[in-house]
C-alpha positions as CSV (number, residue, x, y, z in Angstrom):
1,X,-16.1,-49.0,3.4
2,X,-16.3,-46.7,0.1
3,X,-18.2,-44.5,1.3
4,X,-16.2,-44.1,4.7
5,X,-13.1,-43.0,2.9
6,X,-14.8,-41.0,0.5
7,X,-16.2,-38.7,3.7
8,X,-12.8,-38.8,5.5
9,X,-11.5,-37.3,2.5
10,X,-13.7,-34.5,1.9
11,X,-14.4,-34.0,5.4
12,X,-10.1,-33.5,5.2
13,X,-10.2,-31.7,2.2
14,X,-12.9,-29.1,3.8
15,X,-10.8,-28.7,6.7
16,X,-7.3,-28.2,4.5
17,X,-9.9,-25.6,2.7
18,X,-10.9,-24.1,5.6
19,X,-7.6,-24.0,7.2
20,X,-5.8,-22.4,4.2
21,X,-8.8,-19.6,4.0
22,X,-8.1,-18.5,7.8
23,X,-4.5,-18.7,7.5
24,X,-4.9,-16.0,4.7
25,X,-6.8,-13.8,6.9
26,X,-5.0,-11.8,9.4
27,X,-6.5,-11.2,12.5
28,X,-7.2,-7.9,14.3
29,X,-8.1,-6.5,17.8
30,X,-9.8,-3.9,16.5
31,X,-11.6,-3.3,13.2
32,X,-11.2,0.7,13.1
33,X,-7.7,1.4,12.0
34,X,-6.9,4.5,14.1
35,X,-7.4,2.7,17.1
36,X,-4.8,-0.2,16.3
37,X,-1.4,0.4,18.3
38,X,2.1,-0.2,17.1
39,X,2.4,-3.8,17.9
40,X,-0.6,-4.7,16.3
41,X,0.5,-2.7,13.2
42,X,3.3,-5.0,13.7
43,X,1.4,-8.1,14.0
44,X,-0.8,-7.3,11.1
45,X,2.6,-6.7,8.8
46,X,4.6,-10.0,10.1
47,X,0.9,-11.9,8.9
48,X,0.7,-9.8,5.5
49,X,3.9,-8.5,4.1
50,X,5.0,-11.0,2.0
51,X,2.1,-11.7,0.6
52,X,2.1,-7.7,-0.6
53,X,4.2,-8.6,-2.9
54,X,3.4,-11.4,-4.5
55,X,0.0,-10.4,-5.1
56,X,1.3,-6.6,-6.3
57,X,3.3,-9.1,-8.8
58,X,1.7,-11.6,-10.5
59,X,0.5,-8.8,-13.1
60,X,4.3,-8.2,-13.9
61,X,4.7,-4.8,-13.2
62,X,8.0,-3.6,-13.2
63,X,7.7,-1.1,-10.5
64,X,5.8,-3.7,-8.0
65,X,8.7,-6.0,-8.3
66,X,11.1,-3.4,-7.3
67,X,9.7,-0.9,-4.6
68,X,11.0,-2.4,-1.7
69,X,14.3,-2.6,-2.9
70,X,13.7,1.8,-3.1
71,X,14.0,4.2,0.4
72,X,11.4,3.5,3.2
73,X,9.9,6.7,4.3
74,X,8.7,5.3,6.9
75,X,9.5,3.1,10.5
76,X,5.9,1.3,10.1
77,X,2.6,1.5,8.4
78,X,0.7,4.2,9.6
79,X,-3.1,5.5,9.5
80,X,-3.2,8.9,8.0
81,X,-6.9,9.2,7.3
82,X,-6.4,9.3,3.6
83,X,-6.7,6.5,0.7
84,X,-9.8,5.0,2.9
85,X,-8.3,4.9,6.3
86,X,-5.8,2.0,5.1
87,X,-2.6,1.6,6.7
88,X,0.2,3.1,4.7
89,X,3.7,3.0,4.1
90,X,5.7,4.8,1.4
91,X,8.8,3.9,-0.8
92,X,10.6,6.4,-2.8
93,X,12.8,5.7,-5.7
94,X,16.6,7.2,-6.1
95,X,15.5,10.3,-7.6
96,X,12.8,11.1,-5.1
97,X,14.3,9.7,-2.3
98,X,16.5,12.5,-1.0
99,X,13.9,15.2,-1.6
100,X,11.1,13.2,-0.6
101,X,12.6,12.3,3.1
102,X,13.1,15.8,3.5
103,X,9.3,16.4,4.5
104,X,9.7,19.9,3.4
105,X,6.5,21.8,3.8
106,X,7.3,24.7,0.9
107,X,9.2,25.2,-1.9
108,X,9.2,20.8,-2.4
109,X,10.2,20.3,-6.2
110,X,10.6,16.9,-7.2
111,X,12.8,15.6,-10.1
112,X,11.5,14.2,-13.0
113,X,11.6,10.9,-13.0
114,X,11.1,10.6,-9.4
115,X,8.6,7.8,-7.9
116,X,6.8,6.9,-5.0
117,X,5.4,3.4,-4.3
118,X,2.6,3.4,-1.3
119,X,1.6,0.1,-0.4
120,X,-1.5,-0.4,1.6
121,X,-3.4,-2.4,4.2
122,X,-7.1,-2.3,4.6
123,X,-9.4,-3.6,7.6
124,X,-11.8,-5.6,6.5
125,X,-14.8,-5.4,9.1
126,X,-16.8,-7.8,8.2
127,X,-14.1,-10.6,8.3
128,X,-11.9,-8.5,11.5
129,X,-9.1,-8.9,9.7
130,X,-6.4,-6.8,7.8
131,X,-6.6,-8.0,4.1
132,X,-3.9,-6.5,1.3
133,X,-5.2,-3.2,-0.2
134,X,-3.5,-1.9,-3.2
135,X,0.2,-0.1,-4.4
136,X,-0.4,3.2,-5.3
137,X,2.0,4.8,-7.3
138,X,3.1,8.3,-8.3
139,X,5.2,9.5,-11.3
140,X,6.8,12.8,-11.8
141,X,6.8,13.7,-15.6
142,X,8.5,15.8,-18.1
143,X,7.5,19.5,-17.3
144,X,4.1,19.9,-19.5
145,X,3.5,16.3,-19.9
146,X,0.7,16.7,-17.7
147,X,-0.1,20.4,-16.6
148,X,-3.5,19.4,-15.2
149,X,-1.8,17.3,-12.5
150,X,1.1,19.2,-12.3
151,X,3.1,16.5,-14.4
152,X,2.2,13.8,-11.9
153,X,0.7,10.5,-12.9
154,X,-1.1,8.8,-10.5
155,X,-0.8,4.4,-10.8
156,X,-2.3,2.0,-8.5
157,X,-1.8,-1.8,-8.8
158,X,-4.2,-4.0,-6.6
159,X,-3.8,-6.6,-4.7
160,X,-4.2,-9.7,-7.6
161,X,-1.4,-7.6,-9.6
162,X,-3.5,-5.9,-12.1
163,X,-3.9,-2.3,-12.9
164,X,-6.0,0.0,-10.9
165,X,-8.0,2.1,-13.4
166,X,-9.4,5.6,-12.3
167,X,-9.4,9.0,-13.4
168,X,-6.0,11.3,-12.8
169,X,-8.3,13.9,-11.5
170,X,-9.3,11.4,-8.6
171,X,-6.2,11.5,-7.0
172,X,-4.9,14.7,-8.0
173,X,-8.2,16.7,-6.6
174,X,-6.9,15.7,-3.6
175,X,-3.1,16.0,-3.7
176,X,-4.2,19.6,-4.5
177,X,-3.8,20.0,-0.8
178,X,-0.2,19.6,-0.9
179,X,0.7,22.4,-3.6
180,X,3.5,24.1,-2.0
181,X,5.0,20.5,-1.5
182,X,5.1,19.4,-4.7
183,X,1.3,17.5,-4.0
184,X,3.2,14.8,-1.6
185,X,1.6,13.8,1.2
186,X,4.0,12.6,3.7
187,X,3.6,10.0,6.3
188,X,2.4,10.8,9.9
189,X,5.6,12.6,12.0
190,X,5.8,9.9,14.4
191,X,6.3,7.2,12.1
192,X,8.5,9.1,9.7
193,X,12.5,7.7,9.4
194,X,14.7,10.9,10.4
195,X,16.9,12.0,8.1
């Protein structure tokens, strides 16, 4: 009889295990992102976005505690190709947010001070599923604090709330692309709020 109840409850316990390991994954229809329409951009975010931040916060940051609470660029997540194809969606702070929602092509000079929060979504193909990917951040500096990336510093927080680490030049060689808009990208037109 010991060893009856002793199966039953690891036999449960591997099911609560296996249960709780699905019911973190989120399910996709497709695994390549720029194939995924808006309801199952939808789907993915109603199965994710709370845990975003929760994970984003358990290293205490400041900023991931706060971003939503900042403008939404953005009606949805969207799949712009860059930062590995993950689904994106873009906060901006008070001091950016005006500017920023603009989507000015030229002439785009951000306040100091300014911030932008990008969380992210990656598609994990091995598991077909959408699995958190991490914040990344932006911070317009002092003029001269940083001339090499035009006073920018780059952030990133991943998904278990610690720090991304990476060189500035990383991001920055390719925010170069975006000179004449201050080196912001801006989310795809047809998911961007209007203004």
């Amino acid at each position: 009889m010991n060893h009856l109840v002793k199966f039953a409850a690891v036999v449960s316990f591997a099911l609560l295990a296996s249960t709780g390991a699905q019911a973190q994954d989120c399910p996709v229809s497709t695994t390549e992102p720029f194939d995924l329409t808006e309801a199952d951009i939808d789907s993915i975010y109603a199965c994710i976005g709370d845990r975003m931040v929760e994970g984003y916060t358990k290293g205490g940051d400041m900023v991931a505690k706060n971003y939503r609470n900042w403008t939404v660029s953005g009606t949805r997540h969207g799949v712009a190709g860059a930062h590995g194809n993950r689904l994106l969606l873009t906060y901006a702070n008070d001091i950016a947010a005006e500017q920023y929602l603009k989507f000015a092509e030229e002439d785009v000079v951000m306040s100091v001070g300014a911030r932008l929060a990008k969380e992210s979504i990656k598609i994990n193909k091995k598991k077909n599923a959408a699995v958190v990917g991490p914040l990344f951040l932006m911070t317009k500096l002092a003029a001269g604090a940083s001339p090499e990336t035009a006073d920018w510093l780059y952030g990133g927080i991943q998904p278990n709330g610690k720090p991304m680490k990476f060189k500035q030049s990383f991001c920055h060689d390719c925010h170069m692309s975006w000179e004449e808009q201050d080196y912001l990208a801006y989310p795809l037109e047809d998911v961007r709020v209007s203004n």
